[in-house]
C-alpha positions in Angstrom: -40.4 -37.3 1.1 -43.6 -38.9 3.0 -46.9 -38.8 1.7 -48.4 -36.3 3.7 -45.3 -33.9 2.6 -45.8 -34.5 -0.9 -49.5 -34.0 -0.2 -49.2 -31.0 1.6 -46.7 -29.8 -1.1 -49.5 -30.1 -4.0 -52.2 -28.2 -2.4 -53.9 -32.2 -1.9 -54.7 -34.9 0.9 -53.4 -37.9 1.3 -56.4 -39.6 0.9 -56.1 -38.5 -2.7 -52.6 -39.0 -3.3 -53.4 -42.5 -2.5 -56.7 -42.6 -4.9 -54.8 -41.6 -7.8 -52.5 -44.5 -6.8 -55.5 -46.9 -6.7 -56.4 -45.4 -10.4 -52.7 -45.6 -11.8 -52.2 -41.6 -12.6 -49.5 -41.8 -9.8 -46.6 -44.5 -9.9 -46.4 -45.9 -6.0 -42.9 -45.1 -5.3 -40.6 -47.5 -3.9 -39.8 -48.0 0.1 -37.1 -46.6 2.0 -37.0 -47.4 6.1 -40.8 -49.1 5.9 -42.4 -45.7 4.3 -42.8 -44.8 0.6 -40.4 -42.2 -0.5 -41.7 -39.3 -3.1 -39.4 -37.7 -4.9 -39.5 -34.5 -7.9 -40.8 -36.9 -10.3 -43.6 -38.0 -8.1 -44.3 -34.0 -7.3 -44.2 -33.0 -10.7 -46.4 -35.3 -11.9 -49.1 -34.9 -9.1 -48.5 -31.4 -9.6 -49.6 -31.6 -13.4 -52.7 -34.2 -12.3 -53.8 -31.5 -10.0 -53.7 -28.8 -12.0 -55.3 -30.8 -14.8 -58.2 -31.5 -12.5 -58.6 -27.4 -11.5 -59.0 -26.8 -15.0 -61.8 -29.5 -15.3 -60.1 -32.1 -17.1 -61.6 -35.8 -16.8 -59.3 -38.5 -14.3 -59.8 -40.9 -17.7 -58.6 -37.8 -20.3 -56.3 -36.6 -17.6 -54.2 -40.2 -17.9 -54.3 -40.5 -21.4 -52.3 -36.8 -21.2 -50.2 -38.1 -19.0 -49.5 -41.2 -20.7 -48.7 -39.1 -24.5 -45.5 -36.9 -23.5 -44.3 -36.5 -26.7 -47.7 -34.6 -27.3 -46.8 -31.9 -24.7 -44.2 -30.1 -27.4 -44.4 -29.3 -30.6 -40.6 -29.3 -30.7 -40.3 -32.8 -29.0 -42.8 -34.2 -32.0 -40.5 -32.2 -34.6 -37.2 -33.2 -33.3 -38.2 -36.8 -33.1 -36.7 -39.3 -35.5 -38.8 -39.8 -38.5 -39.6 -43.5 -38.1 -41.3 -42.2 -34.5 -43.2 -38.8 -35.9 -45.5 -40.2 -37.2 -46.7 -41.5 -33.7 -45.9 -38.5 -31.8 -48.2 -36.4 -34.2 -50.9 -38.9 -33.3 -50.5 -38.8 -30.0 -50.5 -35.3 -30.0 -54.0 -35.3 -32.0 -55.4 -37.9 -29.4 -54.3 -35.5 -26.1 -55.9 -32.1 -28.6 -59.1 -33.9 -29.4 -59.1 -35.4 -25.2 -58.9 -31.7 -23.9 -61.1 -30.0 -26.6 -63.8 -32.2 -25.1 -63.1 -31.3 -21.7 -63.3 -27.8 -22.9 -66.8 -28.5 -24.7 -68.0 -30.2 -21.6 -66.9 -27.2 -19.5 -68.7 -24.7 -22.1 -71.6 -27.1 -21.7 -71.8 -26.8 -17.8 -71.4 -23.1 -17.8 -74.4 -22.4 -20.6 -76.3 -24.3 -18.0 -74.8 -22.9 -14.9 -75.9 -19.7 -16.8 -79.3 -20.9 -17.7 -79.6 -21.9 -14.1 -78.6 -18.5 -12.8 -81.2 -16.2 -15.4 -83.8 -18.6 -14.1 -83.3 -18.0 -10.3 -82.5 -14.5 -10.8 -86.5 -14.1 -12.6 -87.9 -16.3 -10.2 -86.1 -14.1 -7.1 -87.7 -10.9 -8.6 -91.2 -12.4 -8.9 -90.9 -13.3 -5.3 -89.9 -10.0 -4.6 -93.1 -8.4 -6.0 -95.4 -11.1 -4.4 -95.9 -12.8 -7.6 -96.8 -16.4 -8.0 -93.5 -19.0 -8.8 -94.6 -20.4 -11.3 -93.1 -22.0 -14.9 -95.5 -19.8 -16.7 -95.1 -16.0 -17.6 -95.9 -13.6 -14.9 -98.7 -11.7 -17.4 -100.3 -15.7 -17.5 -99.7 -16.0 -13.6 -101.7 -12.9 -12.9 -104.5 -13.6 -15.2 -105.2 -16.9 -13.8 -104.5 -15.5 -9.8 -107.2 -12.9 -10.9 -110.0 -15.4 -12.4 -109.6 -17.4 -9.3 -110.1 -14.9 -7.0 -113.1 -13.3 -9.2 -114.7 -17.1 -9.6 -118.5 -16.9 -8.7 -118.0 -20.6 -7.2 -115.9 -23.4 -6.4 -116.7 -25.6 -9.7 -115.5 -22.8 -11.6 -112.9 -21.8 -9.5 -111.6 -25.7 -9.9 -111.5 -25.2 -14.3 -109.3 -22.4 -13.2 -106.9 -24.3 -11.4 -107.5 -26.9 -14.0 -106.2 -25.0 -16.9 -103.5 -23.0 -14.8 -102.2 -26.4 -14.2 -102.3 -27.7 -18.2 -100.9 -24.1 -19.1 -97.9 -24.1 -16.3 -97.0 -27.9 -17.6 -97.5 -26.8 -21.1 -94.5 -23.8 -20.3 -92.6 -26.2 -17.8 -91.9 -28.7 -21.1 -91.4 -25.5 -23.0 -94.2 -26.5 -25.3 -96.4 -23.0 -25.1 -95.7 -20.7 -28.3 -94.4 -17.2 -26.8 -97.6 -16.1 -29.1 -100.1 -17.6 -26.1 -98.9 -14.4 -24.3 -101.8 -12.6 -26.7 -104.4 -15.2 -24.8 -103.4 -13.8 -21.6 -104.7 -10.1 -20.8 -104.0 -7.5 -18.1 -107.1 -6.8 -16.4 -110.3 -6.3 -18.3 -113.4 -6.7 -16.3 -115.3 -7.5 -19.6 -112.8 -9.8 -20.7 -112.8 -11.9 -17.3 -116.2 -12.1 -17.0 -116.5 -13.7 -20.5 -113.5 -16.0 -19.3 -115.5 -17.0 -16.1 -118.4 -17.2 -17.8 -116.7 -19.7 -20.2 -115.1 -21.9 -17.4 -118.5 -22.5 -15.8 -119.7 -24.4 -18.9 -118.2 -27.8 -18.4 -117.2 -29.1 -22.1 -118.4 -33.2 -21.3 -122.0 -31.3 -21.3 -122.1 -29.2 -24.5 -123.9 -30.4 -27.5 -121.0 -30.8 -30.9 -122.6 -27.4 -32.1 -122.3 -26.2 -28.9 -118.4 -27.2 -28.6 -118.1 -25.5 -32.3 -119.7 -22.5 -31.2 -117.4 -22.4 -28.1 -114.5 -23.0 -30.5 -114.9 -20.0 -32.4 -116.0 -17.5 -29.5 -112.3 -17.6 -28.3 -111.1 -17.2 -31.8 -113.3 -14.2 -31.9 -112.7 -12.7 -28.8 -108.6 -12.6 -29.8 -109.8 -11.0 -33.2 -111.6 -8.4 -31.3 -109.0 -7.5 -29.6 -106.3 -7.3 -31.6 -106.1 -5.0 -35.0 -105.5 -6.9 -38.0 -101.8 -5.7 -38.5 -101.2 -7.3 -35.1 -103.3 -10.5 -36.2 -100.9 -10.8 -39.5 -97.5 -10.3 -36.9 -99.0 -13.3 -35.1 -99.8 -15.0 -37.6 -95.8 -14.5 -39.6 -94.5 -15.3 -36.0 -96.1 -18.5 -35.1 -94.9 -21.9 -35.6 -98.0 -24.1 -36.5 -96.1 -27.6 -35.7 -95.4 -25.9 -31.9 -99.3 -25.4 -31.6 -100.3 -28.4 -33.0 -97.9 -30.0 -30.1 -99.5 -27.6 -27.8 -102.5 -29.2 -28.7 -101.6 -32.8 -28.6 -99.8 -32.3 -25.0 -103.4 -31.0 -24.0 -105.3 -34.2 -25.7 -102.9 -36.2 -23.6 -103.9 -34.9 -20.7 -107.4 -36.0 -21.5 -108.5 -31.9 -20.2 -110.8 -30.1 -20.9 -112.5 -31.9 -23.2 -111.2 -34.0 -26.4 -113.7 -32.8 -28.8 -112.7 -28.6 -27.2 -109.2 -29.5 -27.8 -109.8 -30.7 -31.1 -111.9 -28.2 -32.3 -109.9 -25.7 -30.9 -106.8 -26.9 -32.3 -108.8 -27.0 -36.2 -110.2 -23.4 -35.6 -106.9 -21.6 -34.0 -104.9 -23.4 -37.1 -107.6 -21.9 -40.0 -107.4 -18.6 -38.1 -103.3 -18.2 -38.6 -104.0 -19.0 -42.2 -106.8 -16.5 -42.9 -104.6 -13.7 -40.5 -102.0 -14.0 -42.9 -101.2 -11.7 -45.5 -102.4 -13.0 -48.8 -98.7 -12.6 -50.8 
């Protein structure tokens, strides 16, 4: 048979047909009045490269397969004479260990296929209710969507953006501690006044008292809102070595202030310690 018949035989294109010539997974078959002539053989084998392929198998793992038949039975390996078992039973290991890491890389590309589709389905219902697509929770989004609006002016409207920026990078690179979520709260006009009232002060113009003072006002103003059996939760929960990379991801960025992020880092860090239950 022609090309485009054994082509059109195999569910393929002759464009194909011809690759896997070009790659060696198909023997060119020999001429017969000027044209190349297919026969079963030919079929069956582009048959099994085709249906290798559907089922996600490599080209390069797909003609090492090919290339080990005696590993395609287990009663071809055991029937074989014992000077070639030997062989057979390694080319049968070769083909198991070649398809169990097309399977691996299959599971791999669904888990993230999978990740992909959680992550557009959250993002798709955020849209839906109008909130704001963002890398960061939607409790986070809202807080900072509710300081900007509230801002007295645009300086402090700009440390806003600022630190929405460092915290939606910080969640991008999967560096925030779920625990943050506690910084974050639904709307309290007492509580965002205090935040604006905070994000006004620019850190490069604070004394080193005044930075230490800072320091410990936000540390204070989580203790007083939280009871102490929730403190000592947070506290249990929390991975120190994730907020101290919190905290050098922030130094990095050279914002807000080195000696804030520093001080902040030293007082959050003393604070998990004393909220933890003494044993």
């Amino acid at each position: 048979m022609r090309v485009a018949e054994i082509a059109e035989l195999t569910g393929t294109t002759v464009r194909t047909v011809r690759y896997y010539h070009s790659l060696g997974l198909l023997p060119i078959p020999g001429e017969r009045g000027g044209w190349r002539d297919y026969d079963l053989g030919h079929v069956a084998r582009l048959s099994r490269i085709r249906w290798l392929v559907q089922a996600g198998v490599s080209l390069e793992t797909i003609r090492r397969v090919l290339d080990e038949p005696e590993a395609t039975g287990v009663e071809r390996i055991d029937d074989a004479p014992a000077a070639g078992a030997a062989e057979a039973r390694s080319a049968a290991g070769s083909v198991v260990e070649d398809l169990a890491g097309a399977l691996a890389a299959v599971e791999d590309h669904l888990a993230e296929v999978t990740r992909q589709r959680d992550m557009l389905a959250g993002l798709l219902e955020r849209a839906r209710t109008g909130s704001t697509v963002s890398p960061m929770s939607p409790r986070m989004a809202a807080f900072f969507d509710r300081l900007e609006q509230a801002a007295p002016d645009e300086a402090t409207r700009c440390a806003v953006r600022k630190e929405r920026d460092l915290t939606d990078l910080a969640c991008y690179r999967g560096q925030m501690p779920p625990e943050a979520e506690f910084l974050f709260v639904d709307p309290d006009p007492r509580y965002d006044a205090e935040s604006l009232a905070l994000y006004s002060q620019d850190p490069a113009e604070l004394s080193d008292a005044q930075i230490e003072q800072r320091a410990r006002a936000m540390v204070s103003r989580l203790e007083a809102r939280l009871t102490s059996e929730h403190l000592a939760a947070l506290a249990n929960s929390v991975d120190t070595e994730a907020v101290q990379a919190l905290f050098r991801l922030i130094t990095t960025t050279g914002y807000p202030d080195t000696r804030l992020t520093q001080t902040l880092e030293r007082e959050f860090l003393t604070a998990i310690d004393r909220w933890r239950p003494s044993e």
